[in-house]
Backbone bond lengths (Angstrom), bond angles and torsions (degrees), N, CA, C in turn:
res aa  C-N    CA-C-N  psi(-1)  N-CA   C-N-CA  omega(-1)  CA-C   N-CA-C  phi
1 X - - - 1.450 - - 1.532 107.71 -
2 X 1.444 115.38 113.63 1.362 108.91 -179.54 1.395 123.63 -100.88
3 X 1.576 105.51 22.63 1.264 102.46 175.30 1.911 110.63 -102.73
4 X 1.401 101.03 -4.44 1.532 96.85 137.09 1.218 139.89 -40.36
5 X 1.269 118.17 -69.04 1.343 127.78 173.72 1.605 112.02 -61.43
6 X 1.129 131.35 -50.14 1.460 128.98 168.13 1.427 100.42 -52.82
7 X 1.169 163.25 -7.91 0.969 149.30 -175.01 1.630 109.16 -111.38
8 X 1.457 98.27 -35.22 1.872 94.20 170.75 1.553 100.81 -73.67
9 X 1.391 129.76 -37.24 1.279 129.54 -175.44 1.665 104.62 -59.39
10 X 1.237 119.66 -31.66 1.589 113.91 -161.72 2.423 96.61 -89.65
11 X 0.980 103.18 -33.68 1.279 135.12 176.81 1.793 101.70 -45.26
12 X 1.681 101.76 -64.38 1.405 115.99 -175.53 1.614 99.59 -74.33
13 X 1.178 109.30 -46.99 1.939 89.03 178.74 1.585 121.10 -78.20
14 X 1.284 120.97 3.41 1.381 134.93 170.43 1.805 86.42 -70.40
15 X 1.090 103.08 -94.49 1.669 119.33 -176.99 1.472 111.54 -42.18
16 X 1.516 138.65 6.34 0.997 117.47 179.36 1.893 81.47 -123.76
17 X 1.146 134.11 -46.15 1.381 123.07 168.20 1.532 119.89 -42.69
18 X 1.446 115.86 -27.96 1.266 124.54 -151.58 2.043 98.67 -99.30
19 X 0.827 113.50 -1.33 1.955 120.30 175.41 0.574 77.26 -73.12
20 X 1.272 157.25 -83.76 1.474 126.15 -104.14 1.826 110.32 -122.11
21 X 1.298 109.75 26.48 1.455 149.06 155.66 1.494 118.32 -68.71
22 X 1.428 119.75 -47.72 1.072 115.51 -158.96 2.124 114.16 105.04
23 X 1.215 89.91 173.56 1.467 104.16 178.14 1.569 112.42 -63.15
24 X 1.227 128.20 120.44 1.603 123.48 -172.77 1.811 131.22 -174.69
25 X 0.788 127.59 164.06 1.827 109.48 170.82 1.308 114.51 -115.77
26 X 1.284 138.74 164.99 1.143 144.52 171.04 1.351 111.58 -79.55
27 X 1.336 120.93 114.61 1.628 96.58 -177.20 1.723 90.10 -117.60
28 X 1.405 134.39 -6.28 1.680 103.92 161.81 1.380 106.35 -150.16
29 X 1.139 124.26 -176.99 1.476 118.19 -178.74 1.550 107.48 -150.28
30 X 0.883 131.16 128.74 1.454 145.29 177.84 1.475 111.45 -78.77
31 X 1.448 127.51 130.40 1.351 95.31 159.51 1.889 90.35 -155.08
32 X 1.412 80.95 167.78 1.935 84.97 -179.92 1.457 105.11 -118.17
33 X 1.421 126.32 132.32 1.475 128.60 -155.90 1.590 73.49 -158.99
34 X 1.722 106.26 107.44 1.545 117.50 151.51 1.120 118.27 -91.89
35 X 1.935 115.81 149.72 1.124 129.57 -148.76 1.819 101.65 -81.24
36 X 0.710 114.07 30.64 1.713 121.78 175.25 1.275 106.96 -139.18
37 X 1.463 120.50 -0.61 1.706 113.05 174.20 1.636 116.25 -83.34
38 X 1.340 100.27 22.02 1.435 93.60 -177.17 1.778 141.24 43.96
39 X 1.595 87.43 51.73 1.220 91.03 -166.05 1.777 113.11 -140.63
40 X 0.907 136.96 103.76 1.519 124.90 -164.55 1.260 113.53 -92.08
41 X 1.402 83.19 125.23 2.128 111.34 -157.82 1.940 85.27 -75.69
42 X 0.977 135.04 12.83 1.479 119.04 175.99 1.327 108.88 -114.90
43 X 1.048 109.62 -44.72 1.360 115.60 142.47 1.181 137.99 -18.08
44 X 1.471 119.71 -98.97 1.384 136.71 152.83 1.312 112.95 -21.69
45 X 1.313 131.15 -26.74 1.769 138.42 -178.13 1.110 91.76 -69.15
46 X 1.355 119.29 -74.26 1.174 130.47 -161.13 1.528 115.56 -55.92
47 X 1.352 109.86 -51.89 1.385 104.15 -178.69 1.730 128.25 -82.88
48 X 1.625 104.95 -5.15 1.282 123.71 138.81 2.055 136.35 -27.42
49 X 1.451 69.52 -63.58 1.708 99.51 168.22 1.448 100.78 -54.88
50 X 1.092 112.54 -57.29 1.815 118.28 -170.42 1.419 99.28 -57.50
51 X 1.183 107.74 -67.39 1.613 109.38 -150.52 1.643 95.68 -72.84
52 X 1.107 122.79 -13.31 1.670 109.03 168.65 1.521 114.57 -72.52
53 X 1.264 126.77 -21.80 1.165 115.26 -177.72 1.472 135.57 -48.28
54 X 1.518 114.36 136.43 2.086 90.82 -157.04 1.466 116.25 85.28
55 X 1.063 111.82 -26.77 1.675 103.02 -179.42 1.331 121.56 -111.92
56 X 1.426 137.54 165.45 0.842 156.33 169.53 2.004 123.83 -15.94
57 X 1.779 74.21 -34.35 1.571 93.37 -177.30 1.564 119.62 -99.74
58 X 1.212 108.64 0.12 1.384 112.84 175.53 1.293 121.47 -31.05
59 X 1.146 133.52 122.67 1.337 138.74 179.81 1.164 126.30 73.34
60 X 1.888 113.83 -5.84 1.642 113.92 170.15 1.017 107.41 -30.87
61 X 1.778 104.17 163.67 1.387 122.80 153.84 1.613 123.89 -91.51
62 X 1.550 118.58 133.22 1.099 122.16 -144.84 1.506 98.59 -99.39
63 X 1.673 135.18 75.82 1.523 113.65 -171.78 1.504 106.23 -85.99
64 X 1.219 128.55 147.51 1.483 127.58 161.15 1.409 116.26 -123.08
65 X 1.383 110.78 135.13 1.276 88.06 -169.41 1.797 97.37 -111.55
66 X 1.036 141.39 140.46 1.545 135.61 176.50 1.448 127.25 -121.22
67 X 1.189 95.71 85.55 1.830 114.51 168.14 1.839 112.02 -31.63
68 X 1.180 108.57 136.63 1.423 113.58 162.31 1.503 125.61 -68.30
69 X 1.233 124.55 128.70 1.494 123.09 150.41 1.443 115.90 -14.97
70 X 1.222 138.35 121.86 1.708 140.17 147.03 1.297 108.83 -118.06
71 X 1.203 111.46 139.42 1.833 136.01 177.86 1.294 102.09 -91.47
72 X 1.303 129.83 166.62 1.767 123.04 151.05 1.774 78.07 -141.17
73 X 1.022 110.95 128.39 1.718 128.99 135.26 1.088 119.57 -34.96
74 X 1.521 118.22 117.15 1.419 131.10 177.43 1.719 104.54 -74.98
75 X 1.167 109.47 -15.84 1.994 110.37 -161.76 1.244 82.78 -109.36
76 X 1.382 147.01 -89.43 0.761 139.17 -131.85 1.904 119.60 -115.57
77 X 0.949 123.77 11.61 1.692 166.07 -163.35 1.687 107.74 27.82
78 X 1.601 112.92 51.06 1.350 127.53 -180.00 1.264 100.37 -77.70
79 X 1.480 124.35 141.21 1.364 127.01 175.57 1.687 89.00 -137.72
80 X 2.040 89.97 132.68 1.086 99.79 -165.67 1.517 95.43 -150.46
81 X 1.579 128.62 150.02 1.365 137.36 160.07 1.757 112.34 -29.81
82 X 1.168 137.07 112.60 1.414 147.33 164.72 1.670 99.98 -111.32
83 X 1.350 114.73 138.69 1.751 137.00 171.51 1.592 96.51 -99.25
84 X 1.360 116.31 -21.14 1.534 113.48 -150.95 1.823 111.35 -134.52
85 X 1.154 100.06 147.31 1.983 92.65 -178.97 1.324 101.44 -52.53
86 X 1.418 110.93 -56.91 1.576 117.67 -155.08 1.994 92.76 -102.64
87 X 1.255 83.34 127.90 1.531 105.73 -166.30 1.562 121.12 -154.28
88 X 1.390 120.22 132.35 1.571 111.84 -148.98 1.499 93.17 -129.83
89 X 1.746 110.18 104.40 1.393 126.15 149.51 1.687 117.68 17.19
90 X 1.347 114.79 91.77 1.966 107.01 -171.25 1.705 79.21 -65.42
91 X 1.631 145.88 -56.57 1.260 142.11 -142.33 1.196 94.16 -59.21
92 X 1.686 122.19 -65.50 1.967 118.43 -144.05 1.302 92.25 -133.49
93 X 1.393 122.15 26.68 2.160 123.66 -179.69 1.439 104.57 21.16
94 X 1.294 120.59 54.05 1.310 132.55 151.87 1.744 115.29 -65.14
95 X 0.887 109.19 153.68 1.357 111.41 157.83 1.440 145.96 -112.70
96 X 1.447 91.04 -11.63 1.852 111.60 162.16 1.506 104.70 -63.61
97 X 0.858 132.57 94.55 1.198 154.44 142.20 1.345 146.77 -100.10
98 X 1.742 108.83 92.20 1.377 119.67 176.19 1.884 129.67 -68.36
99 X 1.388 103.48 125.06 1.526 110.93 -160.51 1.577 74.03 -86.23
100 X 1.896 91.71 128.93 2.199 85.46 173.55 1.948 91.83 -132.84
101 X 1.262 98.71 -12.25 1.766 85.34 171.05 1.865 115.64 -132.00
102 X 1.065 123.02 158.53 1.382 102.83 161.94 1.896 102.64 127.52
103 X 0.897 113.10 -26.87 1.544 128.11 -179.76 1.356 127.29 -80.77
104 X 1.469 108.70 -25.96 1.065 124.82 -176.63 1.664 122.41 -48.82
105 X 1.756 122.97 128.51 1.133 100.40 177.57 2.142 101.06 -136.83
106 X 1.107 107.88 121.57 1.718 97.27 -173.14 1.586 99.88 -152.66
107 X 1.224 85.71 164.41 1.932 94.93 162.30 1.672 119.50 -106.39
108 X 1.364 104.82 102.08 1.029 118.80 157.94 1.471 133.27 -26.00
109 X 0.945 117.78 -88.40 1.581 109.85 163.34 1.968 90.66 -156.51
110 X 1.335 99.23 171.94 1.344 133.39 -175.41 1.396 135.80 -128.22
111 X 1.273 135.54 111.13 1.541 131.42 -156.04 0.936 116.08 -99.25
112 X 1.527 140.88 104.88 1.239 140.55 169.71 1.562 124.44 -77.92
113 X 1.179 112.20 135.22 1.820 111.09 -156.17 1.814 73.60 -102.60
114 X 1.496 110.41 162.01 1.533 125.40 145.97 1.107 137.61 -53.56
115 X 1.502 165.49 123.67 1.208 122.35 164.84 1.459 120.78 -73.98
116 X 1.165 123.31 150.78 1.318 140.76 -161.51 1.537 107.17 93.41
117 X 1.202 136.01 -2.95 0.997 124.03 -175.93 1.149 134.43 -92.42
């Protein structure tokens, strides 16, 4: 399951952005995970949860937000919803088809609470 590791990876750049903050907890985390990045956002929640334990982020809130697939047509320059790499033009059933949204995987931003707060 490699959304283990994406999750200790997202975990370690929380905590390595987050020194030089000051004393504080993570209370949510943003992130953008498109539905063609191969990555299962139910997953990753879950094992999120895990790999925060002990850290900073314990108990954040986990938002994801997941963009749709878009194609653009190489023939005819239709941009249209794709689920799939290989995806064939509804306008001119081309098959040159450029994946231009949907892949995307980052952290959005991250909220650091005070302590005492």
């Amino acid at each position: 399951m490699h959304e283990m590791s994406i999750a200790l990876s997202i975990i370690e750049a929380i905590e390595a952005k987050a020194a030089g903050e000051g004393p504080g907890r993570v209370s949510e985390v943003e992130l953008l995970v498109g539905r063609l990045a191969g990555i299962e956002t139910e997953s990753l929640s879950f094992c999120f949860e895990a790999a925060a334990k002990g850290t900073i982020a314990e108990g954040a809130r986990l938002a994801i937000e997941e963009p749709q697939g878009v194609g653009l047509c190489s023939e005819c320059a239709t941009s249209f919803p794709v689920s799939f790499y290989y995806a064939e033009c509804p306008a001119c059933r081309s098959l040159r088809v450029q994946i231009v949204s949907g892949e995307e995987f980052k952290i959005k931003s991250f909220t650091i609470e005070e302590e005492g707060k």
